[in-house]
C-alpha positions as protocol buffer text, in pm:
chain_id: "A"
residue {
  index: 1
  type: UNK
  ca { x: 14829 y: 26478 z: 5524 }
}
residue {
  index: 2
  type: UNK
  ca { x: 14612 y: 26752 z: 5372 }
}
residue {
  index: 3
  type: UNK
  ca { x: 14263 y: 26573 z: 5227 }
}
residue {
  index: 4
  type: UNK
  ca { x: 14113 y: 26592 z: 4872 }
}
residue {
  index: 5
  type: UNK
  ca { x: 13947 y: 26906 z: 4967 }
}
residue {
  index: 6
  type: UNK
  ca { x: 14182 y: 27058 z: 5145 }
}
residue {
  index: 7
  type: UNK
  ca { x: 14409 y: 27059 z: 4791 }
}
residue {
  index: 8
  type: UNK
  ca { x: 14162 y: 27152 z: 4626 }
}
residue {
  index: 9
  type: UNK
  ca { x: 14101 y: 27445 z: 4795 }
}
residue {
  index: 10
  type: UNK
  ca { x: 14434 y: 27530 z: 4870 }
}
residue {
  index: 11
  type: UNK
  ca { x: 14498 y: 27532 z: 4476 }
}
residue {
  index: 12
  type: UNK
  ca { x: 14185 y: 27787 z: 4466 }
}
residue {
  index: 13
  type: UNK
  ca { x: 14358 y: 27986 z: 4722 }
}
residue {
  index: 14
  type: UNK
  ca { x: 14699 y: 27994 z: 4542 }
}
residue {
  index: 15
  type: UNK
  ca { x: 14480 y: 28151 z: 4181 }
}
residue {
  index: 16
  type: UNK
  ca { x: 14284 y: 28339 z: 4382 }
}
residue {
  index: 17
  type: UNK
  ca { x: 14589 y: 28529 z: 4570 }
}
residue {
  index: 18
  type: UNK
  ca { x: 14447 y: 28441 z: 4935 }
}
residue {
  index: 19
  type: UNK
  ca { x: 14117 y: 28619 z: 4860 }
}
residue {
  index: 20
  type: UNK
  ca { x: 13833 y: 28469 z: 5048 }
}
residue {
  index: 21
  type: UNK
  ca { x: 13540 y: 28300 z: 4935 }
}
residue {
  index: 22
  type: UNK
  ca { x: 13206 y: 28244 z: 5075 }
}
residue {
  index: 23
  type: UNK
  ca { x: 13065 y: 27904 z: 5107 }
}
residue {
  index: 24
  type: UNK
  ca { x: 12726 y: 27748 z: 5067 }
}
residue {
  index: 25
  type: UNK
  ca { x: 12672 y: 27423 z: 5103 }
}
residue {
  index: 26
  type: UNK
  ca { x: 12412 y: 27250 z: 4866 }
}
residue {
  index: 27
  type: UNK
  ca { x: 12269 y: 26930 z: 5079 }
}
residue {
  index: 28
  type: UNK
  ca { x: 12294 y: 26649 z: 4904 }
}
residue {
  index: 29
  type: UNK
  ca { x: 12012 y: 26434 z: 4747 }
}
residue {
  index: 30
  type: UNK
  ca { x: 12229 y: 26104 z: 4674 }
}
residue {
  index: 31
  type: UNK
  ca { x: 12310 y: 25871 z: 4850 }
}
residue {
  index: 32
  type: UNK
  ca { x: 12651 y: 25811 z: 4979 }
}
residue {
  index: 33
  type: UNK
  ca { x: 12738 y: 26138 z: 4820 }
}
residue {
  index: 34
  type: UNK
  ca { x: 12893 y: 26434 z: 5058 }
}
residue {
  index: 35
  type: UNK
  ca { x: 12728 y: 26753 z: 4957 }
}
residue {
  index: 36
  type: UNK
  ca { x: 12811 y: 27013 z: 4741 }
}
residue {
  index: 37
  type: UNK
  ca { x: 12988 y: 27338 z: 4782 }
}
residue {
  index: 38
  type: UNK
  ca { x: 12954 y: 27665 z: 4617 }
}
residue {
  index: 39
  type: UNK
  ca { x: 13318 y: 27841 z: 4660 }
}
residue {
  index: 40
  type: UNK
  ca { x: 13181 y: 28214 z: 4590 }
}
residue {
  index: 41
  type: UNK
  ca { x: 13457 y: 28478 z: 4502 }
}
residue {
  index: 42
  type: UNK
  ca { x: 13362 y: 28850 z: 4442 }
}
residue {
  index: 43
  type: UNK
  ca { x: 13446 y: 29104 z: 4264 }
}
residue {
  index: 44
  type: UNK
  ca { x: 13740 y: 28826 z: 4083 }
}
residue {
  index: 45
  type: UNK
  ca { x: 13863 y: 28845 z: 3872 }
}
residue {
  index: 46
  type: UNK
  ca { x: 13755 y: 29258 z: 3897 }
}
residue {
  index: 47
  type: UNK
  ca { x: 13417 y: 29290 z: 3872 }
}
residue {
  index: 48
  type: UNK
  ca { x: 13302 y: 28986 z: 3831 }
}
residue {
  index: 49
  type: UNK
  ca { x: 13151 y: 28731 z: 4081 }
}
residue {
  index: 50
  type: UNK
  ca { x: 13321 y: 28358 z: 4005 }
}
residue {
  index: 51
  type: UNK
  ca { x: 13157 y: 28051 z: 4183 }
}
residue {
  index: 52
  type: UNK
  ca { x: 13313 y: 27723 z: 4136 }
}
residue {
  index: 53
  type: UNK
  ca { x: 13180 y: 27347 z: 4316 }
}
residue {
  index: 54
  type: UNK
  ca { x: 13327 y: 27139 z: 4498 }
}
residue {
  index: 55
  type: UNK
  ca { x: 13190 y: 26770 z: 4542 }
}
residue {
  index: 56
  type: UNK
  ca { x: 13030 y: 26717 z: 4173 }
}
residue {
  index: 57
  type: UNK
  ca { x: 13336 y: 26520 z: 4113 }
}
residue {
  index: 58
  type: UNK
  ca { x: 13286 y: 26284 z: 4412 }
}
residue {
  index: 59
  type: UNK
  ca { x: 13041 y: 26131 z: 4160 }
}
residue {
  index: 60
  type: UNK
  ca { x: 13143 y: 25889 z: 3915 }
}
residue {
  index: 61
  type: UNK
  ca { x: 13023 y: 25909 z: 3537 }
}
residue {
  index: 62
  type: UNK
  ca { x: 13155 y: 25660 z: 3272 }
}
residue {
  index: 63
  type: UNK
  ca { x: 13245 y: 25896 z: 3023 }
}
residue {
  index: 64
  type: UNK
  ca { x: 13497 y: 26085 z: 3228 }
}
residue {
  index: 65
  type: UNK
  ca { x: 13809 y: 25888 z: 3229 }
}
residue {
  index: 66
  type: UNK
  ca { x: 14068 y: 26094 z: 3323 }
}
residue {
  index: 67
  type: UNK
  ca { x: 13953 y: 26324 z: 3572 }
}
residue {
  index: 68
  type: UNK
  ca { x: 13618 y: 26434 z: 3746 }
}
residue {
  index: 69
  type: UNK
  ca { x: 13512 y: 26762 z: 3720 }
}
residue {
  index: 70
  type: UNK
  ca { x: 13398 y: 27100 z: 3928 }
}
residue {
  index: 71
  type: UNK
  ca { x: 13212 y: 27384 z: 3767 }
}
residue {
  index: 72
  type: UNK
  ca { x: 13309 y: 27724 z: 3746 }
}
residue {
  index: 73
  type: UNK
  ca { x: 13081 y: 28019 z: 3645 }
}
residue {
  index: 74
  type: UNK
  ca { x: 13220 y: 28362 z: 3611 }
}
residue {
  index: 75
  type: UNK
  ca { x: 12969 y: 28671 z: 3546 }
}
residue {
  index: 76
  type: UNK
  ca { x: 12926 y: 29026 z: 3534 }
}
residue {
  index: 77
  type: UNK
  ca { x: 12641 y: 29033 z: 3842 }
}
residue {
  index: 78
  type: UNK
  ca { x: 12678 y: 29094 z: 4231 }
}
residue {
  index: 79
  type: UNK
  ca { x: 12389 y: 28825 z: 4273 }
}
residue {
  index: 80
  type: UNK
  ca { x: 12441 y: 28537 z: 4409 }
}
residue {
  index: 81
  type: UNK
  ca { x: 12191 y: 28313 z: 4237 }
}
residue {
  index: 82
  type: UNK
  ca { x: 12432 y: 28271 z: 3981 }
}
residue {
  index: 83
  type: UNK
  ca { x: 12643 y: 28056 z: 4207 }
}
residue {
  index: 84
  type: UNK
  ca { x: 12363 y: 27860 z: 4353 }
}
residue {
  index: 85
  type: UNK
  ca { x: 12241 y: 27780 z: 3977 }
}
residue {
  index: 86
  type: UNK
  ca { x: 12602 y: 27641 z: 3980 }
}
residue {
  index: 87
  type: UNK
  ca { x: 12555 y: 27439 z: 4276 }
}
residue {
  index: 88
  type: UNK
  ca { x: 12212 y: 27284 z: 4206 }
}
residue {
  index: 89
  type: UNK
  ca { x: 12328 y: 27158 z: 3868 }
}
residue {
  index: 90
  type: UNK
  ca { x: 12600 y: 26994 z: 4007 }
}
residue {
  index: 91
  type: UNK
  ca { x: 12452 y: 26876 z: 4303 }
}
residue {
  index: 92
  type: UNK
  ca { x: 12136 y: 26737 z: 4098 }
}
residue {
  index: 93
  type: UNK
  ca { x: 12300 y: 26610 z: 3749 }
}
residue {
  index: 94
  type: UNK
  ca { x: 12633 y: 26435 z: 3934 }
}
residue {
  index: 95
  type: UNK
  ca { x: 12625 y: 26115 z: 3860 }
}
residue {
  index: 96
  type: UNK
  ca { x: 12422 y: 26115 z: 3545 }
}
residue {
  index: 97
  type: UNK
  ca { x: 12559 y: 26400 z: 3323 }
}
residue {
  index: 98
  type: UNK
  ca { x: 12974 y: 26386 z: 3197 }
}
residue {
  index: 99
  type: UNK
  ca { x: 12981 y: 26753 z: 3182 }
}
residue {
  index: 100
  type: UNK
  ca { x: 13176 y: 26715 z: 2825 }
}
residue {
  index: 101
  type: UNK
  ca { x: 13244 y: 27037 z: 2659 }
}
residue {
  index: 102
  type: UNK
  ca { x: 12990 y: 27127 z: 2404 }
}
residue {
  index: 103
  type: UNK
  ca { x: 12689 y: 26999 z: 2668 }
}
residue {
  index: 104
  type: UNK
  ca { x: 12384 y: 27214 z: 2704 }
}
residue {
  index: 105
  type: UNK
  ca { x: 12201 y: 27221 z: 3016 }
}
residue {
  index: 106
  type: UNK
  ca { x: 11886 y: 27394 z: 3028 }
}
residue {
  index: 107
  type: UNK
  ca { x: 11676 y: 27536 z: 3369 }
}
residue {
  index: 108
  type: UNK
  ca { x: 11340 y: 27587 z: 3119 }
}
residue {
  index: 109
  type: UNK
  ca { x: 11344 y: 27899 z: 3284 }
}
residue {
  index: 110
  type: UNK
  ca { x: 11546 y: 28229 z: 3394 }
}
residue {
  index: 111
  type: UNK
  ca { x: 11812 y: 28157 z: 3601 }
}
residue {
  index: 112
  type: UNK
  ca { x: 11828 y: 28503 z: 3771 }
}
residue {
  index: 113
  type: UNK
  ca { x: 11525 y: 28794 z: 3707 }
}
residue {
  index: 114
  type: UNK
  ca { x: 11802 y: 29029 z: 3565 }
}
residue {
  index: 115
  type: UNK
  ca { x: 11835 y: 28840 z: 3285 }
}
residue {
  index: 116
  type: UNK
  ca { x: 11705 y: 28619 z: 2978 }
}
residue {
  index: 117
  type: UNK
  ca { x: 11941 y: 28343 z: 3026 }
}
residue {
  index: 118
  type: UNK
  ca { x: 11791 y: 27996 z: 3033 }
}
residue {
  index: 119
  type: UNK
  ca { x: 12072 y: 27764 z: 2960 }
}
residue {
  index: 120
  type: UNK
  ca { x: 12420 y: 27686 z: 3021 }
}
residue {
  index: 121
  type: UNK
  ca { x: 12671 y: 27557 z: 2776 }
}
residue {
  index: 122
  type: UNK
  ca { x: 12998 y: 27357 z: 2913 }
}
residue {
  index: 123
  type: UNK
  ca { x: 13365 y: 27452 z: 2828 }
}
residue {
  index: 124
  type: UNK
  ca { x: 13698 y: 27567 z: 2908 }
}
residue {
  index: 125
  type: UNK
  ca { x: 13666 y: 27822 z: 3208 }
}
residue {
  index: 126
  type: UNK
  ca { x: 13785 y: 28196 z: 3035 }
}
residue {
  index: 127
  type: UNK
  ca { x: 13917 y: 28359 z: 3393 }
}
residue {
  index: 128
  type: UNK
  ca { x: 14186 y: 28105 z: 3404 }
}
residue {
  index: 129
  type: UNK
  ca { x: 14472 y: 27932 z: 3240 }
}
residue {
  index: 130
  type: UNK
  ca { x: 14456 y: 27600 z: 3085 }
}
residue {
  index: 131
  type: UNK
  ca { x: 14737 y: 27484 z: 3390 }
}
residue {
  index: 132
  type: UNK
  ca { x: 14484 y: 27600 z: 3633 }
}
residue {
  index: 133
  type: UNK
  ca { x: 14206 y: 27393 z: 3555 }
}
residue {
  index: 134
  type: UNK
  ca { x: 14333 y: 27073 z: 3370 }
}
residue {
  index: 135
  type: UNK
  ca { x: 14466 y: 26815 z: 3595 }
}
residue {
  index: 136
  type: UNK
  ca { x: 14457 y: 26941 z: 3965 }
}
residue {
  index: 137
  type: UNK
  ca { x: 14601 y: 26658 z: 4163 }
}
residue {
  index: 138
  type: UNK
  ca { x: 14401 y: 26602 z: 4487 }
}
residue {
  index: 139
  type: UNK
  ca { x: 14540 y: 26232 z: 4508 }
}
residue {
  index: 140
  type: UNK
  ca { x: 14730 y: 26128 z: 4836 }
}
residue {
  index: 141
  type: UNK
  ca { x: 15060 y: 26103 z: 4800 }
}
residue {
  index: 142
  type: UNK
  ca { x: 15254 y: 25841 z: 4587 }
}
residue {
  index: 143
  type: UNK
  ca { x: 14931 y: 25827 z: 4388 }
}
residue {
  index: 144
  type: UNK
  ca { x: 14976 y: 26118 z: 4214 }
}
residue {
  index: 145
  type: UNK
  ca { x: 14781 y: 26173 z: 3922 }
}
residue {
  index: 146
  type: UNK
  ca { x: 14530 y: 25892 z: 3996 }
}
residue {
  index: 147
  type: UNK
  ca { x: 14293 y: 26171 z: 4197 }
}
residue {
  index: 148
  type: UNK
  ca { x: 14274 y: 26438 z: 3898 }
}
residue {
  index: 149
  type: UNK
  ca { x: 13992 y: 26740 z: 3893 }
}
residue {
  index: 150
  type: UNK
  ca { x: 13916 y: 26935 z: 3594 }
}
residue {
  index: 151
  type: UNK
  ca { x: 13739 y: 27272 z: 3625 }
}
residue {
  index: 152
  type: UNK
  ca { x: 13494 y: 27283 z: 3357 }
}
residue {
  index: 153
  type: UNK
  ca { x: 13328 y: 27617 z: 3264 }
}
residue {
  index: 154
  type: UNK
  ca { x: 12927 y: 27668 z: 3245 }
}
residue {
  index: 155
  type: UNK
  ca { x: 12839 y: 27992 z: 3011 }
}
residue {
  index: 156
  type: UNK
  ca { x: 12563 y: 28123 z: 2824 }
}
residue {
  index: 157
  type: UNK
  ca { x: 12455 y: 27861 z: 2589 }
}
residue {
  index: 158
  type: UNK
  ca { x: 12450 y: 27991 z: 2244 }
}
residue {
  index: 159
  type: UNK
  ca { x: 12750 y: 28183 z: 2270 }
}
residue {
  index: 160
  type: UNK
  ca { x: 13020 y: 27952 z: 2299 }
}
residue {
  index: 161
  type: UNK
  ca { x: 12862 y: 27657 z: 2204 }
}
residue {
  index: 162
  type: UNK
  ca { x: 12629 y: 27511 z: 1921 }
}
residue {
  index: 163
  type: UNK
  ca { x: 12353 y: 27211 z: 2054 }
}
residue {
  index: 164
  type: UNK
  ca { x: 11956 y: 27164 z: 2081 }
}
residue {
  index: 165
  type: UNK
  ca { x: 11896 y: 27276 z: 2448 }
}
residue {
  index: 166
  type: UNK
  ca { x: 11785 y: 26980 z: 2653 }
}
residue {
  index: 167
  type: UNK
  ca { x: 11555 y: 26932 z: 2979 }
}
residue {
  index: 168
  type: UNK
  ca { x: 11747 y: 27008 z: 3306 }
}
residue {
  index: 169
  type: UNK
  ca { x: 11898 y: 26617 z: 3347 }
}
residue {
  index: 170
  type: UNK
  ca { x: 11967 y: 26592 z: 2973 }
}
residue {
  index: 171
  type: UNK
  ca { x: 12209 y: 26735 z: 2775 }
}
residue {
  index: 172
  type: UNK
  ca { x: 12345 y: 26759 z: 2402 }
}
residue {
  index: 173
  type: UNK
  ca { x: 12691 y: 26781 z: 2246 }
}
residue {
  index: 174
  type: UNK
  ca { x: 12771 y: 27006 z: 2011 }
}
């Protein structure tokens, strides 16, 4: 019987076409929490690099009812600091932020040197389809639908999204 992960990543390999990722794993700081895992894919889709998480939605938040959530960040760079800005956030706000769309998490400072970008807004990843990220059943079987992940996007804030810009730890809705 193939684990939570292993679906998980097997439905990443199925978008992905069998392209492989690099991993980083992001040690976690809470207790009885697994760590996190940056799932790095470049150059996809073309010329982009996409990171997504995986163990943010071993956490449990009270406003997220029907499904946990993993981040994905797609973005025009080769550098990889993107994706471990992706990582941290998950690894250090699981638990305490619901990742809702319209949420604004700020770092307070750059996030890479190439660019101005300070904050992140959540929504509705824009490299894939709505069937690819809503509802990905990781549940073991005959429980289906009762493990659910959601792939929630993290973009520039500002651009997709209107909210004050909080503290890293905080966020606003829109």
């Amino acid at each position: 019987m193939a684990s939570r992960v292993e679906k998980y990543l097997a439905h990443l390999d199925r978008l992905s076409g069998g392209r492989e990722p690099r991993f980083f794993p992001v040690e976690s700081t809470k207790q009885g929490l697994r760590s996190v895992t940056e799932i790095v894919y470049d150059n996809l889709p073309d010329g982009l690099l996409t990171a997504l998480t995986y163990g943010l939605s071993l956490a449990e938040h009270p406003d997220r009812q029907h499904g946990s959530p993993e981040l994905c960040l797609s973005v025009n760079s080769t550098n990889v600091i993107w994706a471990h800005a992706v990582g941290f956030l998950a690894e250090q706000l699981r638990g305490t932020c619901p990742f809702s769309y319209g949420s604004t998490i700020n770092f307070g400072e750059r996030i890479v040197p190439e660019s101005e970008m300070t904050a992140f807004c959540v929504f509705a990843p824009l490299v894939l389809d709505r069937d690819d990220y809503l509802g990905i059943d990781v549940g073991i079987p005959g429980h289906e639908g009762h493990d659910v992940i959601l792939v929630d996007s993290i973009r520039r804030a500002g651009l997709a999204c209107v909210g004050a810009r909080s503290r890293l730890g905080q966020t606003s809705g829109a």
